[in-house]
Residue frames as qw, qx, qy, qz and C-alpha x, y, z in Angstrom:
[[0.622, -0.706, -0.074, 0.331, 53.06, 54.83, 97.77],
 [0.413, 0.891, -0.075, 0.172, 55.51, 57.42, 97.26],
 [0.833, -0.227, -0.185, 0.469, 59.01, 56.93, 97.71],
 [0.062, -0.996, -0.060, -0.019, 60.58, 60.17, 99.15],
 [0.703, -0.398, 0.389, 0.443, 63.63, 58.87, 99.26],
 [0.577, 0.064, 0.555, 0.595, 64.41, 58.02, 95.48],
 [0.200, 0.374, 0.493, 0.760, 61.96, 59.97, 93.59],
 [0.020, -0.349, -0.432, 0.831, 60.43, 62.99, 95.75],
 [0.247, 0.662, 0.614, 0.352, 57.00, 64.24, 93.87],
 [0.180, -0.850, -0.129, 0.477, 57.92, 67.48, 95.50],
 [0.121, -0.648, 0.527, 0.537, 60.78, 67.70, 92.67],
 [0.275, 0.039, 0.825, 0.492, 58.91, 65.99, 89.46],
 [0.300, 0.735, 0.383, -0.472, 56.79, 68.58, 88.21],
 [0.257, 0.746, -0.375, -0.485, 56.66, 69.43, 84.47],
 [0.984, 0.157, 0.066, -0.053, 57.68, 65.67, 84.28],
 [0.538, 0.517, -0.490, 0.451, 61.48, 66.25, 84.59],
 [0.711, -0.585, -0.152, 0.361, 63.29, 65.46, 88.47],
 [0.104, -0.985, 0.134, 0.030, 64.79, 68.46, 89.47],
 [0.582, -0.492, 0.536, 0.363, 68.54, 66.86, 89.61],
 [0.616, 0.197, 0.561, 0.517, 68.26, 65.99, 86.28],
 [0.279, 0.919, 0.245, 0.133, 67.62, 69.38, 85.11],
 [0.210, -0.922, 0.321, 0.057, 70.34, 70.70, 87.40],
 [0.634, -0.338, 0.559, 0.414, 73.10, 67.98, 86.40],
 [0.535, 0.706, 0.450, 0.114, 71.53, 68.38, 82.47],
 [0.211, 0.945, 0.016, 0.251, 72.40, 71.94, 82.84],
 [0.784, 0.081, -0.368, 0.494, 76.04, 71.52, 85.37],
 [0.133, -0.804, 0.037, -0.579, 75.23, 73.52, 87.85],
 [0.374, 0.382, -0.712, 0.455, 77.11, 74.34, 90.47],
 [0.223, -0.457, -0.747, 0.428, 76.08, 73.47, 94.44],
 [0.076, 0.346, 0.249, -0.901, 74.85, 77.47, 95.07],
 [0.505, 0.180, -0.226, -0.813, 72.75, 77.71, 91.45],
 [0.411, -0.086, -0.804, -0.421, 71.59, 74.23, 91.71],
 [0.057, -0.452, -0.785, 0.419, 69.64, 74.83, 95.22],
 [0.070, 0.160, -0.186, -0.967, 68.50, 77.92, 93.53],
 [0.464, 0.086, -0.626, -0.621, 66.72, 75.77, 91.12],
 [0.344, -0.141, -0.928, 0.001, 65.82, 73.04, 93.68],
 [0.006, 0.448, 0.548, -0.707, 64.17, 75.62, 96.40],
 [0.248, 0.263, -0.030, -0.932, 62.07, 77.24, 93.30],
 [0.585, 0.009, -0.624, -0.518, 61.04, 74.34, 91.84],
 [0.386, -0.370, -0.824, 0.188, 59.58, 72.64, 95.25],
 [0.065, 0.100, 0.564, -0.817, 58.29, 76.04, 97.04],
 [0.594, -0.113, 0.411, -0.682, 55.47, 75.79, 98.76],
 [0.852, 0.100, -0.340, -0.386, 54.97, 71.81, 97.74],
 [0.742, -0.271, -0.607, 0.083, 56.50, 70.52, 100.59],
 [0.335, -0.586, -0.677, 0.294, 56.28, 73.25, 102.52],
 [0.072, -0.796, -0.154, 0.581, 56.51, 77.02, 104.03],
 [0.617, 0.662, 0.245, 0.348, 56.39, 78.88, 100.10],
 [0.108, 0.967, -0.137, 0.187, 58.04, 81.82, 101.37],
 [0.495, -0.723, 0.452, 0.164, 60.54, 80.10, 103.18],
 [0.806, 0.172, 0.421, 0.380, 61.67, 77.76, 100.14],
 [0.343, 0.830, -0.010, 0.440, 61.92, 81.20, 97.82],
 [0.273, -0.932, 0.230, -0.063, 63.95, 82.62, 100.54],
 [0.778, -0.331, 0.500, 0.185, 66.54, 79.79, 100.64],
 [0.548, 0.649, 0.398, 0.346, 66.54, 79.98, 96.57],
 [0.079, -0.974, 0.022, -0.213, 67.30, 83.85, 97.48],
 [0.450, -0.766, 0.432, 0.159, 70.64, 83.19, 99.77],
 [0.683, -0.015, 0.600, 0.416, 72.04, 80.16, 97.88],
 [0.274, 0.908, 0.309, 0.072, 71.22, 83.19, 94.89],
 [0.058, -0.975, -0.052, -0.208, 73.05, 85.97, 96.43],
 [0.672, -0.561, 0.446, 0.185, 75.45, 84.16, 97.93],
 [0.698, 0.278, 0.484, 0.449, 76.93, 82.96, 94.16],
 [0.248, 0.894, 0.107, 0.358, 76.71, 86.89, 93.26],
 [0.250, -0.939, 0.222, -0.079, 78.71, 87.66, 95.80],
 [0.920, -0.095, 0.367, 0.097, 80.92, 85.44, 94.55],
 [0.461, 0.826, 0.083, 0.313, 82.06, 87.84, 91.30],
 [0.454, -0.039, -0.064, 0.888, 84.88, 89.62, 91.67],
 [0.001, -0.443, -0.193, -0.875, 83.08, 92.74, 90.40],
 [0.579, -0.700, -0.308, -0.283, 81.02, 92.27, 94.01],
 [0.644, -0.027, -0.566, 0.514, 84.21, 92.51, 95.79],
 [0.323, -0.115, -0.306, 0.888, 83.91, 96.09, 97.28],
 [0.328, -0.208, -0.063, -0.919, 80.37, 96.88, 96.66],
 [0.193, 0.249, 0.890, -0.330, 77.96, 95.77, 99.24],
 [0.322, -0.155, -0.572, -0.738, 74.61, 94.96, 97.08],
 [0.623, -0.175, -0.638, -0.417, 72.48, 92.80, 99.10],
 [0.259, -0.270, 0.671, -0.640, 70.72, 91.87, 102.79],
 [0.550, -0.009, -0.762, -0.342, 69.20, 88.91, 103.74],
 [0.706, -0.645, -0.280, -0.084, 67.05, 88.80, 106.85],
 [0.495, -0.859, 0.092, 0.095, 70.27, 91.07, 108.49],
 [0.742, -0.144, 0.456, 0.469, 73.20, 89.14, 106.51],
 [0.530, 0.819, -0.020, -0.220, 74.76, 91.15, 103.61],
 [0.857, 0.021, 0.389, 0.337, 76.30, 89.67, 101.19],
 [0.005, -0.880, 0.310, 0.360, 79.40, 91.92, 99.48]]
């Protein structure tokens, strides 16, 4: 029986749990859903919607840069992220 709680099999591929890759490596909240929506899409569900989510929590951390202050770069389903 799988416990979805503690150890999700959606997020232990490769044999490493996705948290421990992303605390391993100290990422912050934005680049560690990055990592958590690419390494589960489409394995526990819609594939294009997990890469999209991976995409904002993405774009949203670029637009974070100074050097993105005053140039709009980027649109997400209507949102653009400057």
């Amino acid at each position: 029986m799988s416990d979805n709680v503690n150890n999700p099999t959606h997020y232990k591929d490769g044999g490493i749990e996705t948290i421990d890759f992303i605390e391993a490596k100290q990422l912050n909240y934005n680049l560690g859903n990055v990592v958590k929506y690419i390494s589960r899409a489409g394995k526990k569900g819609d594939r294009i919607e997990d890469l999209k989510k991976a995409q904002w929590y993405l774009a949203r951390e670029i637009s974070k840069d100074p050097r993105m202050k005053f140039n709009s770069w980027y649109e997400i389903d209507g949102k653009e992220f400057k």
